[in-house]
C-alpha positions as CSV (number, residue, x, y, z in Angstrom):
1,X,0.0,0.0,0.0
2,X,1.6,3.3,-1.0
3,X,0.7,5.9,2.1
4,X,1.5,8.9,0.3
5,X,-1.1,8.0,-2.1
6,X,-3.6,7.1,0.6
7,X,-3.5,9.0,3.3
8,X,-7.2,9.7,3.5
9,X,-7.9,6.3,3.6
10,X,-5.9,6.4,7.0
11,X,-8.5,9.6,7.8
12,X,-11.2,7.1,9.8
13,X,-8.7,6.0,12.7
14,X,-7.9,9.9,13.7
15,X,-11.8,10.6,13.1
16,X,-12.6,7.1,15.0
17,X,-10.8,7.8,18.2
18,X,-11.9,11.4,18.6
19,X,-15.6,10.3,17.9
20,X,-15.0,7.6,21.0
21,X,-12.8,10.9,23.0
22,X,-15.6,13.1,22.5
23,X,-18.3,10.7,23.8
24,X,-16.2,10.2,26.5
25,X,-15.5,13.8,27.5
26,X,-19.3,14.2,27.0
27,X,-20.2,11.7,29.6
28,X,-18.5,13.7,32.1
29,X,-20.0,15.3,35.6
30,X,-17.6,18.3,34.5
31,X,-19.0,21.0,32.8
32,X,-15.6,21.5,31.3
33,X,-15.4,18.5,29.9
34,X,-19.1,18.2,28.7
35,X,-18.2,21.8,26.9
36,X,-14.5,20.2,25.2
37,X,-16.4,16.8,24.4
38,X,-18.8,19.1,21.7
39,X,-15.3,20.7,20.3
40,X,-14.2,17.6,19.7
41,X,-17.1,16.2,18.3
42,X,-16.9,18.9,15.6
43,X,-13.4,18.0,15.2
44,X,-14.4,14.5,14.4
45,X,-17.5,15.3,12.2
46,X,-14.8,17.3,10.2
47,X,-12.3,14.5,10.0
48,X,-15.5,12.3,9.1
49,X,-16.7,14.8,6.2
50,X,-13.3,14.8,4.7
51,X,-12.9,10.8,4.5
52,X,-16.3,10.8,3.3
53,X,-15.8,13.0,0.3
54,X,-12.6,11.1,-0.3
55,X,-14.5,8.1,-0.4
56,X,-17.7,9.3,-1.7
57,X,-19.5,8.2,1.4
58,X,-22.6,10.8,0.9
59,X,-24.8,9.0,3.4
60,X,-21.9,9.6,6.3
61,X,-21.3,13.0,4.8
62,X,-24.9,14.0,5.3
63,X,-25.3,12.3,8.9
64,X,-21.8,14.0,10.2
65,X,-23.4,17.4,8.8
66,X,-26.6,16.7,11.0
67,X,-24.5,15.4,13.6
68,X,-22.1,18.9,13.5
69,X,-25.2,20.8,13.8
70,X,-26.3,19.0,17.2
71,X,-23.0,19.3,18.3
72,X,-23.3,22.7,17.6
73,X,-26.1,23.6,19.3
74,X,-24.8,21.3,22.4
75,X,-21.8,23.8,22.9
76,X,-24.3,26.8,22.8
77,X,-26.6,25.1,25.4
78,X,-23.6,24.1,27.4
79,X,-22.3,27.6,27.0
80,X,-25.4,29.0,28.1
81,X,-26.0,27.5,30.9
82,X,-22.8,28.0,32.4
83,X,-23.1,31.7,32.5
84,X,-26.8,31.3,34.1
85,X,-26.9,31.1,37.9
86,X,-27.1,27.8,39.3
87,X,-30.9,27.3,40.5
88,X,-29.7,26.9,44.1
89,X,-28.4,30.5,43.9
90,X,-31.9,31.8,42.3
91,X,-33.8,30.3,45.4
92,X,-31.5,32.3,47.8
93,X,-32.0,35.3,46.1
94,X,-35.5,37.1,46.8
């Protein structure tokens, strides 16, 4: 196998581990986490796009776009609701 010539074929393992990374990161009790976990999601739906195209994968080119876009609005709701206070500090407040 020439790996010059191929080296998009070799694409899936990078986009492979950071899928399982991400779902790992998302799993998390750490908001911190939770909120890298959606980053690297988009990382992998990138890396997934790209060896999709190579290999004319439409279908997983077309799920890792809808995918990106959930991931997407997971780091906005993340985002969000670390800057809102925590409900225990709305109940003190009267």
């Amino acid at each position: 196998m020439d790996f010059s010539a191929d080296w998009l074929d070799w694409m899936q393992w990078p986009a492979m581990l950071a899928t399982v990374f991400a779902a790992w990161l998302v799993a998390s009790d750490r908001e911190t986490r939770r909120t890298a976990g959606f980053w690297v999601f988009l990382a992998s739906n990138v890396l997934w796009i790209l060896w999709g195209v190579h290999d004319g994968a439409f279908a997983l080119i077309a799920l890792q776009l809808s995918l990106a876009a959930l991931n997407i609005r997971g780091v906005f709701k993340t985002e969000a609701a670390q800057k809102a206070p925590r409900k225990s500090q709305r109940a003190n407040v009267s």
